[in-house]
C-alpha positions in Angstrom: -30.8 -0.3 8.5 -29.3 -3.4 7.5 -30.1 -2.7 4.2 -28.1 1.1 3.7 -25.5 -0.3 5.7 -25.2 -2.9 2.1 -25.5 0.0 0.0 -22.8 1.8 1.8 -20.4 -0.7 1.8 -20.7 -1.7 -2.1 -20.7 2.4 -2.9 -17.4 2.4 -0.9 -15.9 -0.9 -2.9 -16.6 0.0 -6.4 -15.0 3.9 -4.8 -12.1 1.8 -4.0 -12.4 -0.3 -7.6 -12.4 3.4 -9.7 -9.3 4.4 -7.2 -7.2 1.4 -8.2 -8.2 1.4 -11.6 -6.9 5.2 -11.8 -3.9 4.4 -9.7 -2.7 1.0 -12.5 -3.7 3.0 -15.7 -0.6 6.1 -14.1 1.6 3.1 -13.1 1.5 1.8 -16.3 1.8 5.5 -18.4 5.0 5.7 -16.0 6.6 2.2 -16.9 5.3 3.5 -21.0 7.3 6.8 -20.5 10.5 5.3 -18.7 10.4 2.9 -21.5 10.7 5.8 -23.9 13.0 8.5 -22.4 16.3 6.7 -23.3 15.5 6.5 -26.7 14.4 10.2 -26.5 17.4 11.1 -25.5 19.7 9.3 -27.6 17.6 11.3 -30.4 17.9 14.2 -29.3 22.0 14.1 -29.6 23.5 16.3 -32.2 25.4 12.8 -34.2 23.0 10.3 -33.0 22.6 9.3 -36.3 26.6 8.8 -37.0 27.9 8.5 -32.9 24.8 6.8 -31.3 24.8 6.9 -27.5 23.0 3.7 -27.2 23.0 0.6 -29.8 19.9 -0.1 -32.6 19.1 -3.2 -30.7 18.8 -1.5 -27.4 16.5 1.6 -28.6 14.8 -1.0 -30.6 14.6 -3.2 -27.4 12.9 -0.4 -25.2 10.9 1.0 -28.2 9.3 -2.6 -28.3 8.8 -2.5 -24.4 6.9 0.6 -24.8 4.9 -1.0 -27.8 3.7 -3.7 -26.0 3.2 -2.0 -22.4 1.1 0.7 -24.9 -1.2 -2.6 -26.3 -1.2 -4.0 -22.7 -2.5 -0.2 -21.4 -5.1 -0.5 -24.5 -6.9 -3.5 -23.6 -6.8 -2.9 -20.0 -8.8 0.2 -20.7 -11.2 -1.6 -22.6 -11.7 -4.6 -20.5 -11.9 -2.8 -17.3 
């Protein structure tokens, strides 16, 4: 008895160690593709090349976020 009741209980942690695995790598695609929308937009203007809605260092600023939240998303998928 003893023994199922074990087996039950580390079935239902590494359940719960899957869930918040799942639940970090969609928190972390979020943060990647709030990180990118500004930039996406600003792109997508008619003159953003001649009347830019946001500065170069600010796309280049969010477009690094994204870079390294993309490496960080990477390794965490590798490593567990």
């Amino acid at each position: 008895m003893d023994n199922k009741n074990s087996i039950h209980q580390i079935t239902a942690l590494e359940e719960q160690n899957t869930i918040i695995k799942k639940l970090r790598h969609v928190k972390i695609q979020v943060i990647r593709c709030l990180l990118f929308i500004l930039p996406a937009i600003n792109w997508s203007l008619p003159n953003w090349a001649t009347d830019p809605w946001l500065s170069e260092p600010v796309v280049n600023g969010l477009m690094l976020g994204e870079a390294y939240t993309c490496v960080y998303q990477s390794i965490r998928n590798i490593c567990g």
